[in-house]
TIVO-147557 format. One record per residue (C-alpha): residue number from 1; x, y, z; residue in one letter. Coordinates in Angstrom, 1 decimal. Each point is the difference from the previous one (the first is absolute). Example, Ala and Ser with C-alpha at 12.3 -4.5 7.8 and 13.67 -1.06 7.14 Angstrom:
2
  pos      xx      yy      zz  code
    1    12.3    -4.5     7.8     a
    2     1.4     3.4    -0.7     s
//
This chain:
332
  pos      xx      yy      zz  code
    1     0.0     0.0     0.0     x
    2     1.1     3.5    -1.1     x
    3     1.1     1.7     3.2     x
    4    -2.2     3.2    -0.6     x
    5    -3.0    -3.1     0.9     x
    6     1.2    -0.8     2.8     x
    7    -2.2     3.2     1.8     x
    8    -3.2    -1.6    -1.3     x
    9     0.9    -3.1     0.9     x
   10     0.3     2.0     3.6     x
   11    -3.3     1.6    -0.6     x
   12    -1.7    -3.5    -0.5     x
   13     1.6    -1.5     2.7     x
   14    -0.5     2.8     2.5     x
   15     3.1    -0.9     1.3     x
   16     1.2     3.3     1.1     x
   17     3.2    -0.9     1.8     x
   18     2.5     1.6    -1.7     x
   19     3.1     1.4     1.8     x
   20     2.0     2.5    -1.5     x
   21     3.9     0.0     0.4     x
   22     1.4     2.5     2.1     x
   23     2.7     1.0    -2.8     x
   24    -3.1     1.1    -2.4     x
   25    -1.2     2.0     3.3     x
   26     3.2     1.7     0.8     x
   27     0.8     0.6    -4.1     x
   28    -3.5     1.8    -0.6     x
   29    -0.6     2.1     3.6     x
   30     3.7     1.5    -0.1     x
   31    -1.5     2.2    -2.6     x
   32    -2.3     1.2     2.0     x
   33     1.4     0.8     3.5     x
   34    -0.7     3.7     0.5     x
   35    -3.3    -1.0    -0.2     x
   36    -0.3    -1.9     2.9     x
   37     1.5     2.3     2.4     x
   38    -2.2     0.3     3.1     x
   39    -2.3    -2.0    -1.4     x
   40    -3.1    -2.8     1.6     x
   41     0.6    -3.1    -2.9     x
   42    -2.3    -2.5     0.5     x
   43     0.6    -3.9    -1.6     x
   44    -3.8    -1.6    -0.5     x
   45     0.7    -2.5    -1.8     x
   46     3.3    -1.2     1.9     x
   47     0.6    -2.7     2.5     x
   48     2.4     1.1     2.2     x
   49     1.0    -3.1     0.7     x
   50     1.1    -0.5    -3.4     x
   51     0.2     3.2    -1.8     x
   52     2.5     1.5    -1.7     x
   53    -1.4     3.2    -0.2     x
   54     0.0    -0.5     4.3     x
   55     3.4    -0.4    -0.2     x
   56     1.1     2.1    -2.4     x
   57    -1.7     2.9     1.8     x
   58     0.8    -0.5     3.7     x
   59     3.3    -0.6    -1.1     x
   60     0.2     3.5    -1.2     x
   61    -2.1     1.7     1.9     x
   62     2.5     2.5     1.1     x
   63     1.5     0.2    -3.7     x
   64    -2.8     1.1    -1.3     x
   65    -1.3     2.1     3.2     x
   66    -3.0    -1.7     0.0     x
   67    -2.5     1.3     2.8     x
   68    -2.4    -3.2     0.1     x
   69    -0.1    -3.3    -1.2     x
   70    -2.9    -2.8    -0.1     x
   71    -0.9    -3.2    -1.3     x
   72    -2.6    -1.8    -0.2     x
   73    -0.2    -4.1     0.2     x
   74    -3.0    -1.6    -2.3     x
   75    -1.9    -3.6     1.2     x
   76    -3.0    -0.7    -2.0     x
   77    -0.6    -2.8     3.1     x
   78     0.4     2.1     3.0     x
   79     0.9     3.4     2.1     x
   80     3.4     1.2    -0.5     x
   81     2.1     2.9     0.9     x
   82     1.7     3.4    -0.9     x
   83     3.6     0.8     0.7     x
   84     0.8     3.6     0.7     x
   85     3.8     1.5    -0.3     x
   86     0.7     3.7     1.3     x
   87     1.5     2.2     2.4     x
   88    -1.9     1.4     3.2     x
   89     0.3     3.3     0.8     x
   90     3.1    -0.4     1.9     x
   91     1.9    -1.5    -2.4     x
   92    -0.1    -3.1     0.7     x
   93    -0.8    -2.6    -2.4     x
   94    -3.4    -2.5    -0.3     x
   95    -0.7    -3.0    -1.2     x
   96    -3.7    -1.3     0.6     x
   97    -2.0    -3.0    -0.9     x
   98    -3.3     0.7     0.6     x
   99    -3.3    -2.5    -1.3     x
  100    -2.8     0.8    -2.1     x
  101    -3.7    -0.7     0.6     x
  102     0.2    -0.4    -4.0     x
  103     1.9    -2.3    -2.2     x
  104     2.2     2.4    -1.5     x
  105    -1.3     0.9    -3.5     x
  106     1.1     3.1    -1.4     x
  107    -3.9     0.9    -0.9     x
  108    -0.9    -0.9     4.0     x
  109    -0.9     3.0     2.2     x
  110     3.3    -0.7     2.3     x
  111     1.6     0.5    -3.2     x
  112    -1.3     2.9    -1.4     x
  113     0.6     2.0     3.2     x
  114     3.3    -0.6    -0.1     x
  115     0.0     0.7    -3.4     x
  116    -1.8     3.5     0.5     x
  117     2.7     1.0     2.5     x
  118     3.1    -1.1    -2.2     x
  119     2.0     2.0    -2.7     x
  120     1.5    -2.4    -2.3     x
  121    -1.2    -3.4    -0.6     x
  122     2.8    -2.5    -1.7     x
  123    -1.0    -3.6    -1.0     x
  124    -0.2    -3.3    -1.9     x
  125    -4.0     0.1    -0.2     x
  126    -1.8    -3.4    -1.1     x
  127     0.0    -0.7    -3.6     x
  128    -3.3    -0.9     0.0     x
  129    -1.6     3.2     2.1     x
  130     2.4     3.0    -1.9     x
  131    -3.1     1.5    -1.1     x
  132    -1.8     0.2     3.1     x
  133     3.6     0.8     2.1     x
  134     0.5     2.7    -2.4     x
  135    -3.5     1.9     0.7     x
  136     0.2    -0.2     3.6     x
  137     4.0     2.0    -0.6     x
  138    -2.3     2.6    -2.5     x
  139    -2.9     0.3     2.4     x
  140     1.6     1.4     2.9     x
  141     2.8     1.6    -1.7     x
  142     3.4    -1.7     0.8     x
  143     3.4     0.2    -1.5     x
  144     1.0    -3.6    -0.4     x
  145     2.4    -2.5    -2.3     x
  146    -0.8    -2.9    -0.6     x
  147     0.5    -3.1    -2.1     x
  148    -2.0    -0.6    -2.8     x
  149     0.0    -2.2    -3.3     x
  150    -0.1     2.6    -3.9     x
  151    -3.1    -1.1    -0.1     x
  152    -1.6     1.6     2.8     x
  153     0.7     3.0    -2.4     x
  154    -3.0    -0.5    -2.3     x
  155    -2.5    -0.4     3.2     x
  156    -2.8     1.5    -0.2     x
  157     1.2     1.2     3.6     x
  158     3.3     0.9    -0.7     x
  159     0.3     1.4    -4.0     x
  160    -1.7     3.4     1.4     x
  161     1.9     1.0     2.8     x
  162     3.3    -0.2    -2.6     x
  163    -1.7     2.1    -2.7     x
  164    -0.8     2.5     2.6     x
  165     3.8    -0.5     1.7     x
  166    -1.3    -0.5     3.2     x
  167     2.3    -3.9    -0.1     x
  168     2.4    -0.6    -2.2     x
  169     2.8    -3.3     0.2     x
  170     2.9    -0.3     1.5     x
  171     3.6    -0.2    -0.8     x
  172     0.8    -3.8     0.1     x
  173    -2.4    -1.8    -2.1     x
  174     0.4    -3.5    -2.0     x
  175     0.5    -3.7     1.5     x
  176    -0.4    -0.3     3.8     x
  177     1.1    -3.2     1.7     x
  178    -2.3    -0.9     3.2     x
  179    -0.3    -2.2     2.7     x
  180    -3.0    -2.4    -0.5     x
  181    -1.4    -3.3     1.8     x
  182     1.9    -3.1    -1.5     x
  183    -3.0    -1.6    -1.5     x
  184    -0.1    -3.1    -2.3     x
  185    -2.2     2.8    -2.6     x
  186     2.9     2.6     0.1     x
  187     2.7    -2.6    -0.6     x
  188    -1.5    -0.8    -3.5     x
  189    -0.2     4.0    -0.6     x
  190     3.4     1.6    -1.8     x
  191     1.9     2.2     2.0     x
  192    -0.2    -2.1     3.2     x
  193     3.2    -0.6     2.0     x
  194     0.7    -1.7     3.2     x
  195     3.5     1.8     1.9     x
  196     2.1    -1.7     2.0     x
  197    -1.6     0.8     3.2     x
  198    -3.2    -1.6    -1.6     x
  199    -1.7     2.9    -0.6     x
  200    -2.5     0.3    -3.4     x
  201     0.1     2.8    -2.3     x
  202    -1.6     1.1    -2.9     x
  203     0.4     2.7    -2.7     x
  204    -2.3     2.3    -1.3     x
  205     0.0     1.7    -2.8     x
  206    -1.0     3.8    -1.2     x
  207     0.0     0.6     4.0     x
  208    -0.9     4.4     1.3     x
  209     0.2     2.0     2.9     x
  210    -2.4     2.7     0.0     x
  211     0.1     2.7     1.9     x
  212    -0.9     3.8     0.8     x
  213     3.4     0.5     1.0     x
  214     1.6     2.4    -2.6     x
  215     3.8    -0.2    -0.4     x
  216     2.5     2.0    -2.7     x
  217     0.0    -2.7    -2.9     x
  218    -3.5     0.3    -1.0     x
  219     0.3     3.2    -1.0     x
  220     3.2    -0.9    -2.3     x
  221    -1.1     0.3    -3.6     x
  222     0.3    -2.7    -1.9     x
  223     2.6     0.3    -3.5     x
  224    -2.4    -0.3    -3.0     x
  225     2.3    -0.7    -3.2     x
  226    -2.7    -2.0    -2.6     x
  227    -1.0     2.3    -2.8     x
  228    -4.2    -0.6    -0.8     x
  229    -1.2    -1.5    -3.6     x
  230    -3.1    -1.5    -0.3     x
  231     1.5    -3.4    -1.4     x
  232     1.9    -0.4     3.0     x
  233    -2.6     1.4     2.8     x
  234    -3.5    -1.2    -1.9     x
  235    -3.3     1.5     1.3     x
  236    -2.3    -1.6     2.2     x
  237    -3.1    -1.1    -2.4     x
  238    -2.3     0.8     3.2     x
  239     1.4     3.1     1.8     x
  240     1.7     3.1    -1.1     x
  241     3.9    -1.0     1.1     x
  242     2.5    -1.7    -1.2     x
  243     1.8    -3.8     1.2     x
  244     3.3     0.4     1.3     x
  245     1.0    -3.9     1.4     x
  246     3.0     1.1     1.9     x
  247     0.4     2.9     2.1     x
  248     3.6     0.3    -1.1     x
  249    -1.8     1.1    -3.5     x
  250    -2.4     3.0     1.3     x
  251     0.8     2.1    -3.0     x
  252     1.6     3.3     1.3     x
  253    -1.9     2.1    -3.2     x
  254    -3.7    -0.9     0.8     x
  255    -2.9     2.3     1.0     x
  256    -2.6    -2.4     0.0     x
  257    -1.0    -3.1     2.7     x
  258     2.1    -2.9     0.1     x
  259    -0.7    -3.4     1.3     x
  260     2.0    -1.4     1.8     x
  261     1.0    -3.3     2.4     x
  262    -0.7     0.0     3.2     x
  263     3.7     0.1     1.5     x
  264     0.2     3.3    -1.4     x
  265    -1.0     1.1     3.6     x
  266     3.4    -1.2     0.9     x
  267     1.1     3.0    -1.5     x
  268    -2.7     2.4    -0.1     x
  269     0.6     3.8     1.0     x
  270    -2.8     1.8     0.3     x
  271     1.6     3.2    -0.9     x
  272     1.1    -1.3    -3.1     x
  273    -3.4    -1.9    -0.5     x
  274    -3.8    -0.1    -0.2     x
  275    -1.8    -3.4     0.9     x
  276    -3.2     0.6    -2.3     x
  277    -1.5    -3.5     1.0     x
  278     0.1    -4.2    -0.7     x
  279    -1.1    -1.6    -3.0     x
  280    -2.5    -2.6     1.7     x
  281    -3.9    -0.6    -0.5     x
  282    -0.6     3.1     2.3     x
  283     0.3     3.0    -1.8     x
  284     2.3     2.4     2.0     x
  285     1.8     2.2    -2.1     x
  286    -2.6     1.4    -2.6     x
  287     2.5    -1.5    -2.9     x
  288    -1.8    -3.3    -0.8     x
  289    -1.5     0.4    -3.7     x
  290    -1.3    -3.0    -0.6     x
  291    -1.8    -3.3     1.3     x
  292    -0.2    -3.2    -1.9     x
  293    -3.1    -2.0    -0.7     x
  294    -0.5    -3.8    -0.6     x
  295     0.2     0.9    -3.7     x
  296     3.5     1.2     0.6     x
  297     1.3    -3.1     1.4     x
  298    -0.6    -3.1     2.2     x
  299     2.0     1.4     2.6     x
  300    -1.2     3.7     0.0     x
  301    -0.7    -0.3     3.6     x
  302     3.6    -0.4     0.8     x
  303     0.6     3.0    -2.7     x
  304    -2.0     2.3     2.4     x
  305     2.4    -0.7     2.7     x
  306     3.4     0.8    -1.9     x
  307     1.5     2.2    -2.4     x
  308    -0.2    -1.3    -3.3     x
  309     2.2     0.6    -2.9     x
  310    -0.8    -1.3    -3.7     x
  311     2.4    -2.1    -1.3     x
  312     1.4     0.0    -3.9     x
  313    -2.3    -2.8     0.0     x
  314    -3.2     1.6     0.6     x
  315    -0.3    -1.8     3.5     x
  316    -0.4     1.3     3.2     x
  317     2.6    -0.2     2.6     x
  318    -0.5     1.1     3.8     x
  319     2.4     1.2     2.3     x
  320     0.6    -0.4     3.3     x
  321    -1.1     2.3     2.6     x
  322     1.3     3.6    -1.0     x
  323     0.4     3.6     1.7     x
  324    -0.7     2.6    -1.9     x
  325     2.4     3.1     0.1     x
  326     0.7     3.0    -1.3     x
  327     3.8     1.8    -0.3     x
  328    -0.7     3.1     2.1     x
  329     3.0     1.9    -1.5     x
  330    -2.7     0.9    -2.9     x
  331    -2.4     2.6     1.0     x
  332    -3.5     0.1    -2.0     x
//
């Protein structure tokens, strides 16, 4: 299996357990640290026990002048606890275990009043909830990063909150190796690996953090050196913009919208571009020209949901998902 299935396989599974190395941690928050100065972080979705993120933060603590840090442990089965790490107001540093009444969910009322008194929330959410985890972070309005598979980009949930730049990804995006249950299903899966302590592993592919953290390289702009002609960049038979299939290619000459794949975000500066929208079946971006009837083709209802081009052929081709951008540096 392609490793980029390995999430759905996740998904189906609703095995959530998932534990991120504490070398991905380090490499991504370092970016980040003058945002965390005097500020509450709060792990929901981390075992203390077990975390890395735990670890990673209480090790640190000082490093990164943190003012509070707490985790949360999750038992579908029974009550469980919070641990609290922070200094009192002499100085002296705390270190509390405390129960919950609840069981630890990041959606449970225990939860979300620590969430309502935090600043930054940093985590490895479950695969299968990021929609749901993500809207809680939205609804009451906390910075976070968090790890997230490129295909929480297209959500429904998650698409709009880019376009507006409200969250944008990371720095370190791509394969992710985590720790994972050694189960007789993940051994058949590729990308699995036992260490020589015995512990499993598996790799993910096309792996995000997202984040409302800003830092200095998103705003770099990105070296355009492709010239535009029309055999090379053809025009979308159903919206007004043109395919371009590798970001590398973004012709630095174009006024127009551009469609283009999804890892572009890896790159995007909003100062240098416009996110107009996402060629899907919902409408969003007021460029769609076109939608395709039976007597079009067999498959018109996977037409609707993609970009199409028309090949020398006559035939349709679709595209995978696209955002559609426009070269700010040209004024209308």
């Amino acid at each position: 299996m392609h490793l980029n299935k390995n999430f759905e396989l996740a998904k189906k599974n609703k095995n959530d357990e998932f534990y991120t190395k504490i070398s991905d941690i380090e490499n991504e928050i370092k970016h980040y640290r003058a945002h965390f100065k005097n500020k509450y972080v709060f792990l929901n979705c981390d075992d203390p026990e077990y975390s890395n993120f735990w670890k990673f933060f209480y090790l640190n603590f000082e490093f990164l002048g943190l003012k509070h840090l707490t985790a949360t442990h999750y038992s579908d089965e029974k009550q469980t606890f919070r641990i609290d790490y922070y200094a009192n107001d002499n100085g002296q540093m705390i270190f509390e275990h405390t129960d919950l009444e609840q069981n630890g969910d990041f959606r449970s009322p225990e939860s979300i009043e620590i969430l309502k008194k935090c600043d930054i929330v940093v985590t490895n959410p479950p695969f299968s909830l990021f929609r749901d985890y993500i809207q809680v972070l939205v609804e009451y309005d906390k910075d976070f990063l968090i790890i997230g598979n490129q295909n929480n980009i297209t959500y429904k949930e998650v698409f709009p909150l880019i376009q507006a730049n409200k969250v944008w990804l990371g720095i370190n995006s791509g394969s992710m190796e985590f720790e994972v249950s050694d189960t007789e299903e993940y051994r058949k899966q590729s990308g699995f690996r036992v260490d020589d302590e015995g512990r499993a592993w598996r790799k993910f592919g096309n792996i995000c953090w997202f984040t409302t953290l800003d830092y200095p390289e998103r705003h770099e702009e990105m070296i355009l050196y492709k010239q535009y002609n029309p055999e090379d960049y053809p025009t979308y038979d159903n919206y007004d913009a043109i395919e371009v299939s590798r970001v590398k290619d973004i012709p630095f000459d174009y006024i127009g919208a551009m469609g283009v794949p999804v890892s572009f975000l890896q790159q995007y500066n909003p100062e240098q571009f416009e996110i107009l929208g996402m060629t899907d079946r919902k409408e969003n971006s007021g460029l769609k020209t076109r939608v395709y009837t039976s007597e079009d083709s067999a498959k018109f209802s996977d037409l609707n949901r993609r970009s199409v081009i028309v090949l020398p052929d006559g035939s349709y081709q679709g595209k995978y998902a696209r955002i559609l951008i426009k070269n700010k540096t040209f004024k209308d």
